[in-house]
C-alpha positions as CSV (number, residue, x, y, z in Angstrom):
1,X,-50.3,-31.8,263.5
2,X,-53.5,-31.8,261.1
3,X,-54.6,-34.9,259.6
4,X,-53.7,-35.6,256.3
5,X,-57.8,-35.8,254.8
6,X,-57.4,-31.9,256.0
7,X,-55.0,-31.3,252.2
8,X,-58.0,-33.1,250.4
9,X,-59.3,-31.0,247.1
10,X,-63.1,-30.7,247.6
11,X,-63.1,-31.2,243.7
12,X,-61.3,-34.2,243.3
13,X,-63.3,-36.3,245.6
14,X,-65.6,-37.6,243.0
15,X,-63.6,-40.4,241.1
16,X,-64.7,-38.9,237.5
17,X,-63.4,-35.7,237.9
18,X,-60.2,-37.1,240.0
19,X,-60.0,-39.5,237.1
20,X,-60.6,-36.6,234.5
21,X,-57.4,-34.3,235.6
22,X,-55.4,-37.4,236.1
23,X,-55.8,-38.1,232.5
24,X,-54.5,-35.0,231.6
25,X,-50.8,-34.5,232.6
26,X,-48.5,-32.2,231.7
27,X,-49.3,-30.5,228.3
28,X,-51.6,-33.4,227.2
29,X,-54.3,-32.5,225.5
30,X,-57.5,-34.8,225.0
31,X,-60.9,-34.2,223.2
32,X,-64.4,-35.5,224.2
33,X,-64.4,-38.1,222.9
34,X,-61.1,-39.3,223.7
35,X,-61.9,-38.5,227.6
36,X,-65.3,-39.9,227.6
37,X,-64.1,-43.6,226.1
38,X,-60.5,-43.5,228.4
39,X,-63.0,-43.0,231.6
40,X,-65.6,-45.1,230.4
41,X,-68.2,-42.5,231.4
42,X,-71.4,-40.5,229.8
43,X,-71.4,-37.6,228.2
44,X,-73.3,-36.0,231.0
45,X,-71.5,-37.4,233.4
46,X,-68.1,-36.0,231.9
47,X,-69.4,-32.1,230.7
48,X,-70.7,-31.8,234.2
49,X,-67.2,-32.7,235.3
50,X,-65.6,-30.8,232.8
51,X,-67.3,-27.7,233.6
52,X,-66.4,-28.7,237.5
53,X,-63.0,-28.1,236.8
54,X,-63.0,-25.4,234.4
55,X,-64.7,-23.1,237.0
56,X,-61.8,-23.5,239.4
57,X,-59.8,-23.3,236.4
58,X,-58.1,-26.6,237.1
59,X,-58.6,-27.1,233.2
60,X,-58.8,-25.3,229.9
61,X,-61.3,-26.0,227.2
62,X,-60.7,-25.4,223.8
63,X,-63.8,-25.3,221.3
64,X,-63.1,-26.0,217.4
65,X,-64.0,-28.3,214.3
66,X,-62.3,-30.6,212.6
67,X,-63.7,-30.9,209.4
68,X,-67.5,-30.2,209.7
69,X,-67.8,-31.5,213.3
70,X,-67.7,-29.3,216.1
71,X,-64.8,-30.7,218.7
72,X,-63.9,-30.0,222.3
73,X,-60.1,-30.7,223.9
74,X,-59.8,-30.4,227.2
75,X,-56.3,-29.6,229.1
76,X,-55.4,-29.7,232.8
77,X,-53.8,-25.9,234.1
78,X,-50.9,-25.4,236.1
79,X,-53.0,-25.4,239.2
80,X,-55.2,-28.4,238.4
81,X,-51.9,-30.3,238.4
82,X,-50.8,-28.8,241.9
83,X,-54.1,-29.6,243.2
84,X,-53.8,-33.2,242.5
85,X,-50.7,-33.6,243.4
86,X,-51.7,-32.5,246.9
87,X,-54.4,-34.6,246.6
88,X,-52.4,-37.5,246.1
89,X,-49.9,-36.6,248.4
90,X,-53.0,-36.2,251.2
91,X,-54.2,-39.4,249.9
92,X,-50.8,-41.3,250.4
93,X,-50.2,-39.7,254.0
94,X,-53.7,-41.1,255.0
95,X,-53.0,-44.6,253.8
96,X,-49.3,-44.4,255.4
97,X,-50.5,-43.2,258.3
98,X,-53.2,-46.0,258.4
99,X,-50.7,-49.0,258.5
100,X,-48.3,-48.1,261.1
């Protein structure tokens, strides 16, 4: 039997973006700003992450304005959720399997 680190996502092993599709369950939808204060992160930090994600299509960005200021939501996809739930559940089996 494989070890459990084997199920890891690649793209969830930094803690922003792990952190970033965490905050974004089910149909939840978050802008920027939101994200960028909720992580307590930079902008850099977070578009880079953002744009991460987006390429494996583990999220969808939406580009708009409210008002006169341009805006940016961000939402997880249907497989950024399956990936972190098998990253969790790879996560979990590691630490289970550490403490028998």
């Amino acid at each position: 039997m494989a070890h459990p680190r084997h199920d890891l996502d690649q793209a969830l092993l930094t803690p922003v973006r792990l952190s970033l599709l965490a905050a974004l369950p089910g149909e939840v939808e978050l802008d920027f700003a939101s994200l960028r204060d909720l992580l307590e992160t930079g902008d850099s930090v977070l578009s880079k992450a953002i744009s991460h994600l987006e390429k494996l299509d583990y999220v969808k960005v939406a580009k708009g304005a409210m008002g006169t200021r341009p805006r940016t939501w961000v939402r997880s996809t249907a497989r950024g959720r399956r990936a972190l739930e098998r990253h969790v559940r790879a996560l979990r089996a590691i630490t289970e399997d550490h403490h028998r």
